[in-house]
C-alpha positions as CSV (number, residue, x, y, z in Angstrom):
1,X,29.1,74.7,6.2
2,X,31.6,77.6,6.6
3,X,29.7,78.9,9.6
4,X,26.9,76.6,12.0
5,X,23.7,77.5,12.6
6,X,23.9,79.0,16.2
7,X,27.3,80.8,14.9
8,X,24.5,82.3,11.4
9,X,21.5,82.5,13.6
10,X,23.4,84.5,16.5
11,X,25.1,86.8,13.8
12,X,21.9,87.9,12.0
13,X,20.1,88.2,15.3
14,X,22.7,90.7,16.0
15,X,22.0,92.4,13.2
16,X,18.3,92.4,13.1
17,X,17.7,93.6,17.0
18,X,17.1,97.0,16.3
19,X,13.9,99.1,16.6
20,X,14.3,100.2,12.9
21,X,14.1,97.8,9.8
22,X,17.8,97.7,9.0
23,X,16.8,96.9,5.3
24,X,13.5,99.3,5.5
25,X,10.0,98.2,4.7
26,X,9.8,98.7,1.1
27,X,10.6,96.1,-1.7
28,X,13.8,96.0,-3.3
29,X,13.8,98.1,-6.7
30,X,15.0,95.2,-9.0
31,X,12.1,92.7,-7.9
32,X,9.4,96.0,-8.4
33,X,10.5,96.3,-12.1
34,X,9.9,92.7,-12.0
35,X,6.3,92.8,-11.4
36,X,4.8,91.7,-14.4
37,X,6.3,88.0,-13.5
38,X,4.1,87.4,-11.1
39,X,0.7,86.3,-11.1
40,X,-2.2,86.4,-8.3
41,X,-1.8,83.0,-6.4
42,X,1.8,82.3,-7.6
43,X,3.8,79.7,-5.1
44,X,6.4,82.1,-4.7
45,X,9.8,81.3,-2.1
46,X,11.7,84.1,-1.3
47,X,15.2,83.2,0.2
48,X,16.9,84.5,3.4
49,X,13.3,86.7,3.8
50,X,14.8,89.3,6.6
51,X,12.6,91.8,8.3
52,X,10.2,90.7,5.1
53,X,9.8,94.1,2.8
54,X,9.5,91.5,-0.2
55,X,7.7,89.0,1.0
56,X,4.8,91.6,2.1
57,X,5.4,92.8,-1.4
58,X,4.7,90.0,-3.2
59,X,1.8,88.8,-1.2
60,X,-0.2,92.6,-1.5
61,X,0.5,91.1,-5.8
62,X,-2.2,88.1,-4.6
63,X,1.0,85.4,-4.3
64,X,1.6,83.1,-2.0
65,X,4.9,83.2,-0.2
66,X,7.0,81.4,2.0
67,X,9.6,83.8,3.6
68,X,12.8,81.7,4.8
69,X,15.2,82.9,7.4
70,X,18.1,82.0,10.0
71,X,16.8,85.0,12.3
72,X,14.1,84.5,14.2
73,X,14.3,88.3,15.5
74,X,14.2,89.1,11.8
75,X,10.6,87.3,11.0
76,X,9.3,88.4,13.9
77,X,9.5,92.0,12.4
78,X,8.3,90.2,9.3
79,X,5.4,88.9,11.0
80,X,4.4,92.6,11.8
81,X,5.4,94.3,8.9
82,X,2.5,91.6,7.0
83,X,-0.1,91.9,9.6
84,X,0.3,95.6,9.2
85,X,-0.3,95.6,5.4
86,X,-2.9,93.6,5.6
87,X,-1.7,90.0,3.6
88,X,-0.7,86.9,4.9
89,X,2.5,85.0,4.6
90,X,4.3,81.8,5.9
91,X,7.6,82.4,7.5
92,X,10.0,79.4,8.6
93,X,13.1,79.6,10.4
94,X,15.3,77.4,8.9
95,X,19.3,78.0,7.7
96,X,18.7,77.8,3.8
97,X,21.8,75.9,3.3
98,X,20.7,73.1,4.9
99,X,16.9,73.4,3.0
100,X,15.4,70.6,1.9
101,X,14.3,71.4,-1.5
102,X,11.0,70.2,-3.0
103,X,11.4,69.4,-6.4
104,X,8.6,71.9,-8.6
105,X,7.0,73.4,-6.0
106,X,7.2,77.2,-6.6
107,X,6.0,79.3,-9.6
108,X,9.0,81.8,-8.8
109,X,12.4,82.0,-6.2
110,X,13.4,85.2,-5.2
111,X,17.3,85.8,-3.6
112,X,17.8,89.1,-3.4
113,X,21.7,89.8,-1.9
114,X,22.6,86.4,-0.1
115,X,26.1,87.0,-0.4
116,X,26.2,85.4,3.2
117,X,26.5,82.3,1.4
118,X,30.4,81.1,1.1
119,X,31.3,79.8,-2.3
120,X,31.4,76.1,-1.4
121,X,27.8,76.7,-0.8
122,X,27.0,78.3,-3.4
123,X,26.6,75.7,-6.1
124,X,24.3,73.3,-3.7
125,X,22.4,76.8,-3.5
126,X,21.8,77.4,-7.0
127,X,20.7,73.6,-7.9
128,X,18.1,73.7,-4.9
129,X,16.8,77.2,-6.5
130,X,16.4,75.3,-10.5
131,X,15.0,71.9,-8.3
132,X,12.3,73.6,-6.7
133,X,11.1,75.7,-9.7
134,X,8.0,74.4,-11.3
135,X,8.1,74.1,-15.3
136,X,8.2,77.4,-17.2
137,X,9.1,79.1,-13.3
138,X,11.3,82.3,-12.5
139,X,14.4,82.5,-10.7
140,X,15.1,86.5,-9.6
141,X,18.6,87.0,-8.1
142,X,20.2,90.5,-7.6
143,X,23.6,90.2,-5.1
144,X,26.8,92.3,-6.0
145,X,29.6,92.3,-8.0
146,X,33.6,92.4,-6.6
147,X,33.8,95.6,-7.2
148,X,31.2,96.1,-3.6
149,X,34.4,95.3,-1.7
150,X,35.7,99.1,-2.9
151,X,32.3,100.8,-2.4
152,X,32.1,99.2,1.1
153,X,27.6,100.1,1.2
154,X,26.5,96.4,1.4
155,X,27.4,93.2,2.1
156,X,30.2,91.4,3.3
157,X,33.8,92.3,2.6
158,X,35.1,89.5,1.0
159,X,35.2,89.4,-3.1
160,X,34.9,85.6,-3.6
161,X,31.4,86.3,-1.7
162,X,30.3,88.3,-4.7
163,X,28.6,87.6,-8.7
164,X,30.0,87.8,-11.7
165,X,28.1,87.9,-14.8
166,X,30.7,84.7,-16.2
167,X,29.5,82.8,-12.6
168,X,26.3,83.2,-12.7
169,X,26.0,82.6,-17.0
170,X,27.6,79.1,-16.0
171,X,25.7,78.4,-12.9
172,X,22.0,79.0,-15.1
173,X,23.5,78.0,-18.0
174,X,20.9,75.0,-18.2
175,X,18.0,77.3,-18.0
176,X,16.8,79.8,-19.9
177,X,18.1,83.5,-18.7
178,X,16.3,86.2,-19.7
179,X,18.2,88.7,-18.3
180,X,21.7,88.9,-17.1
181,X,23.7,92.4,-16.3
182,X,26.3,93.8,-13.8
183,X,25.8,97.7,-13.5
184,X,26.1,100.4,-10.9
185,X,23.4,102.3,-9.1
186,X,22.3,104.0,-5.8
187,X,20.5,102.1,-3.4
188,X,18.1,103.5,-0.8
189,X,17.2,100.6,1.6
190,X,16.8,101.3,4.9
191,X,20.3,102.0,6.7
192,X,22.6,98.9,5.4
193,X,22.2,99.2,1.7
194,X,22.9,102.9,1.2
195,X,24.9,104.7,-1.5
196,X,26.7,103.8,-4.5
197,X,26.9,99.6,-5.1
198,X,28.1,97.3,-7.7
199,X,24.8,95.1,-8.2
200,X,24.3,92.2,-11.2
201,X,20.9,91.4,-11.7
202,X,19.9,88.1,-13.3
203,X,16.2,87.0,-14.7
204,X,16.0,82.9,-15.5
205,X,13.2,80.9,-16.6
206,X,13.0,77.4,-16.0
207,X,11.5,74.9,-19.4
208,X,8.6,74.2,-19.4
């Protein structure tokens, strides 16, 4: 791995030891016009979690989530941000590079913006998410395009970090995608995604 786990965990840490949720506490937009993918008591995994405004999300839909993160500061907010709403959800701190990936175990994999991942991880990344889908399950990916680099509201500052619409058609080119675009928009989420942002969206459904 480009970066070890105390190097990952100790960065994100960081990041996440702030009073404030750095991401806020409501779901990402593209996963809300999502919605009608998910079913009460879906096994739903949601990658690299955070301060967990999705995972609280999706469990307040009736799923069942297990939130995955490097930082434990992160699903310590997590933790309180669910108990306050009310649902329950598993969090695990674990570095999702290193996952160990259950083969069909989740109705639905949500990674939303885990451009932390280095492009030699990238494809052992995007097998593990098509592994551990069950038959006929949903992959949900939003991240950003090179063109985030310019913009410079979001994400890390290298390029080869970022989506293409030609990567990612490859990469899920042995499942079905549903829905696949690169556009422009303004995000409001809490005070690291702010302001104009080259996003790509993609929707993929697994055969059943």
């Amino acid at each position: 791995m480009a970066q070890g786990f105390d190097d990952a965990r100790d960065f994100w840490n960081q990041r996440f030891a702030v009073p404030e949720y750095i991401f806020g506490t409501e779901p990402n937009l593209f996963l809300t016009t999502q919605a009608q993918r998910f079913r009460s008591g879906d096994k739903v995994l949601d990658v690299a979690c955070g301060e967990g405004r999705n995972s609280v999300w999706l469990a307040e839909r009736g799923c069942e989530v297990l939130g995955v993160d490097i930082s434990p500061l992160a699903l310590e907010k997590a933790r309180h941000l669910a108990a306050k709403r009310g649902v329950s959800v598993t969090f695990v701190e674990a570095d999702i590079r290193d996952w160990q990936w259950q083969p069909e175990a989740f109705d639905a994999v949500v990674c939303l913006f885990i451009q932390f991942a280095a492009p030699q991880d990238r494809g052992h990344l995007f097998e593990g998410f098509k592994t551990t889908l069950k038959p006929g399950g949903v992959l949900l990916l939003q991240g950003y395009t090179p063109k985030q680099v310019e913009y410079k509201t979001g994400g890390p500052p290298q390029a080869e970090h970022m989506y293409t619409e030609a990567m990612l058609g490859a990469a899920f080119a042995d499942i079905e995608i549903l829905h696949l675009l690169e556009h422009e928009d303004v995000l409001h989420e809490g005070i690291k995604h702010v302001g104009r942002s080259a996003l790509i969206d993609l929707v993929a459904r697994k055969a059943s």
